[in-house]
N, C-alpha and C positions, 0 to 999 in steps of 0.2 A: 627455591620454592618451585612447585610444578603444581597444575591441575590436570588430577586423571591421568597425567601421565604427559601432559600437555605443556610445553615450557612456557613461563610466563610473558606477556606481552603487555608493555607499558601503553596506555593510549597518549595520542599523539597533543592531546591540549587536556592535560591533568587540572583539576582544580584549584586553587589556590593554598588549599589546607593540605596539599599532601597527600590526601585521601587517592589510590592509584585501583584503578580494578581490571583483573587480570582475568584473562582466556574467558573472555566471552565470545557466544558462541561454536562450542569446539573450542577455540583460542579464546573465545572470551564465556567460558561455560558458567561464570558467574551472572550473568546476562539469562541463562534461565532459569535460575533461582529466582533471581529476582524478580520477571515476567510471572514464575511459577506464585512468590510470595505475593504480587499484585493480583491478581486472581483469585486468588486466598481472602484479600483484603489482611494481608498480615504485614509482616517484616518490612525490612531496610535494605539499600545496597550499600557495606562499605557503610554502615552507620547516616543512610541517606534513606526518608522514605520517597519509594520509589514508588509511581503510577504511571497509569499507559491509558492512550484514548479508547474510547472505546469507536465503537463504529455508531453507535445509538448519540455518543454523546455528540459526535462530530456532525450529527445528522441535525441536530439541534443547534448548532454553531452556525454552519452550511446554510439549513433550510428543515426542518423537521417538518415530512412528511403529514399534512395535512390531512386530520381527516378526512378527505375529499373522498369522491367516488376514485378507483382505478379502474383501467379496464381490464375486464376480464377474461381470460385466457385458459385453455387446457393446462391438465399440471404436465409437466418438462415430461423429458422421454427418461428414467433413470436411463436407460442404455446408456445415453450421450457421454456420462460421467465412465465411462469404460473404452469408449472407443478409442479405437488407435490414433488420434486426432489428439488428443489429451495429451497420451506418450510421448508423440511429434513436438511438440511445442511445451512439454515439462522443463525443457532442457534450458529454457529462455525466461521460463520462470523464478523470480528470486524471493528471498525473504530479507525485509531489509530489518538493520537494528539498528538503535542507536540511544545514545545520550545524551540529556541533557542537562548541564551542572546547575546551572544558573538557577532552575526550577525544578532540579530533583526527582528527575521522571529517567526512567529506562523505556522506550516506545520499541514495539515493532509491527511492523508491515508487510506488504507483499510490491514488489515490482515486474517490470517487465522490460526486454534488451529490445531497443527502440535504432539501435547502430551499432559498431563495434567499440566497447567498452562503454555503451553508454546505456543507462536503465532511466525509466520512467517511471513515479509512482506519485503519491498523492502528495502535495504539500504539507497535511498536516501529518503524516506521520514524519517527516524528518525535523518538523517546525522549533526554534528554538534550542535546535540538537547541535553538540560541539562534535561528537566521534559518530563515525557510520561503518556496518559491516555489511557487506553485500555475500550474503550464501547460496551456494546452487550447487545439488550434484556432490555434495561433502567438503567441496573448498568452499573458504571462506577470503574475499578481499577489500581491502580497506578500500573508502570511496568519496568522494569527496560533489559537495553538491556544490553545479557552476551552474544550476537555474531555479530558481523558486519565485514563484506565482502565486502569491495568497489570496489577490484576486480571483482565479478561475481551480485555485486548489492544486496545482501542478507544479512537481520539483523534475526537476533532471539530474542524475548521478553519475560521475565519471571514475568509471571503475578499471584500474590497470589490471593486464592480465586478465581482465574477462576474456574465457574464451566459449562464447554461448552466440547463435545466431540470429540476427535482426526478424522479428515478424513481422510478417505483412501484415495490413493493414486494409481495410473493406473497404472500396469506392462506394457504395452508393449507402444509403439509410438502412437500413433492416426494416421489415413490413412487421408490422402487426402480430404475432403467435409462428416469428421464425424461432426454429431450435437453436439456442445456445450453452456454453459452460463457461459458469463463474470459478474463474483460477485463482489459487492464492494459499497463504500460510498462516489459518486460522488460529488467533491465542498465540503466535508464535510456533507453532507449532510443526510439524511436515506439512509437506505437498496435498491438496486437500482439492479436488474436482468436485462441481455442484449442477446438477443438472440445472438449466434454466429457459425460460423464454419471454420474448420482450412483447412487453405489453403495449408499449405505446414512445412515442417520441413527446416531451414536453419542454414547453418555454418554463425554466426553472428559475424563480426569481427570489433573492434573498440575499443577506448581507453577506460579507467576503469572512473569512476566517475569523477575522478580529474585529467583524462588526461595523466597523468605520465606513464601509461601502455598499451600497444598494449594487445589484450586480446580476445579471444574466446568464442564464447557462444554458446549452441543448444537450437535453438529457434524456436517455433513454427510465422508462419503468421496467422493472423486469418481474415474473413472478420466478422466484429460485432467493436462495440464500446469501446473503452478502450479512458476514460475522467479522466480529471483530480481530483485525491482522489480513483482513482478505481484501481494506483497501488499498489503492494503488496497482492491483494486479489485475490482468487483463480480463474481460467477459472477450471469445471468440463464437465465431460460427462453425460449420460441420465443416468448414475448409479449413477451419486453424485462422484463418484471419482476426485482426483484433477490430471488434465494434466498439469498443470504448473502453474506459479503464472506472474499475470497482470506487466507489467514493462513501454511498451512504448508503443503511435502510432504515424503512420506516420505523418507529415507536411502537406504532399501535400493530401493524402485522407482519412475523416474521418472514413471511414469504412475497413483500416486495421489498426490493431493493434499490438503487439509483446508480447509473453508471452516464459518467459523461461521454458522451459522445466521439466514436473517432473523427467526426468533423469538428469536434471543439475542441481537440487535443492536437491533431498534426499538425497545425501552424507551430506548433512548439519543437515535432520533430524535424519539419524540415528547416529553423529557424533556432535551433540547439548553437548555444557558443561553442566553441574550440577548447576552451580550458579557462582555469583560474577558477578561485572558490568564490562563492557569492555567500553572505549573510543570510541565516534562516530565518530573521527576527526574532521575537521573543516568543516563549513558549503559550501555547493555548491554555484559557482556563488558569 
């Protein structure tokens, strides 16, 4: 059997029924079918209906943006979403996929290389997921999650053969209406730059992934786009540095979004195990 021309690739924890899914993304090309069929609201994978979070729905799980006032800011610069800033740091951008048997879902995401072989992205896109494909650049490598955080929303990915470079990371807060770009792989989709800029720093308070926890977070507002597939992936400033990683946006309007904070994330990078897989828990929803 081959896809596309693509030989087939068995995943590494198959399901109990036999059921086996082959050449997702590139290698596993059945992986955008199926993303393609959830979007649709149609089909199966492999005789499985298959669903993916959205980013509205995770915003609801998280903390679903209140109608509250925001503050208000000029709209982004489009330029930002072109400059050579973007190009510089595409190369550390990933798109993550994965599955989940237990509960029937194909999910993908966006991440970011936080060290060598090691990517960063949101907890609930990998949540509940048995197989992961980390793509960048037209290679694709299998990856294996050795931190997940359902508390603060944060997994960590250890990817062999990554060969993509660590990004900096922003010392101080961002002010008020600084320019930034929301990075990621919107719907699964390619590489996708979003013009943005941060409205405000907030005490974000709300239950953990699965409810169970009342839970804090410092999180930035931004006015710009955060779509579903763009969480996990970094918001940078005009230096390329990371101010925080893409998590939610509001319900009520598309043009805020939520990104945690790179002071509520680095304790995680510089605080990353060594190896060994960890449990993703059970799937969201």
């Amino acid at each position: 059997m081959s896809c596309l021309g693509v030989a087939p690739r068995r995943l590494s924890n198959p399901p109990s029924d036999g059921i086996w899914v082959y050449c997702l993304p590139m290698r596993w090309i059945q992986l955008g079918f199926a993303l393609l069929f959830v979007t649709l609201g149609l089909g199966a994978l492999a005789g499985r209906t298959a669903t993916t979070e959205t980013v509205e729905e995770i915003a609801q799980v998280a903390e679903s943006a209140p109608a509250p006032t925001v503050a208000n800011v000029p709209r982004p610069d489009a330029s930002l979403a072109r400059d050579s800033v973007v190009s510089d740091v595409a190369h550390s951008v990933v798109k993550i996929s994965s599955v989940a048997y237990s509960c029937q879902k194909v999910m993908a995401g966006s991440g970011f290389v936080i060290a060598p072989g090691r990517v960063m992205t949101s907890a609930h896109v990998v949540a509940g997921a048995d197989d992961f494909i980390v793509s960048v650049d037209g290679h694709e490598h299998d990856a294996t999650v050795v931190m997940f955080d359902s508390t603060e929303d944060i997994a960590i990915l250890e990817v062999p053969g990554l060969q993509a470079p660590a990004l900096n990371f922003a010392q101080d807060t961002a002010w008020q209406g600084t320019d930034a770009v929301v990075l990621g792989y919107p719907g699964g989709g390619p590489f996708v730059a979003y013009p943005a800029r941060v409205r405000e720093v907030l005490d974000f308070k709300g239950p953990d992934l699965y409810r169970a926890l009342l839970v804090r977070r410092e999180v930035y507002s931004i006015r710009g786009l955060v779509r579903s597939g763009d969480s996990g992936g970094p918001l940078i400033d005009r230096s390329g540095r990371v101010l925080g990683m893409n998590f939610a946006a509001a319900t009520h309007d598309p043009e805020v979004g939520f990104v945690l904070t790179a002071k509520q994330i680095y304790p995680h990078v510089v605080g990353s195990p060594r190896s060994g897989p960890v449990s993703t828990g059970p799937c969201i929803g």
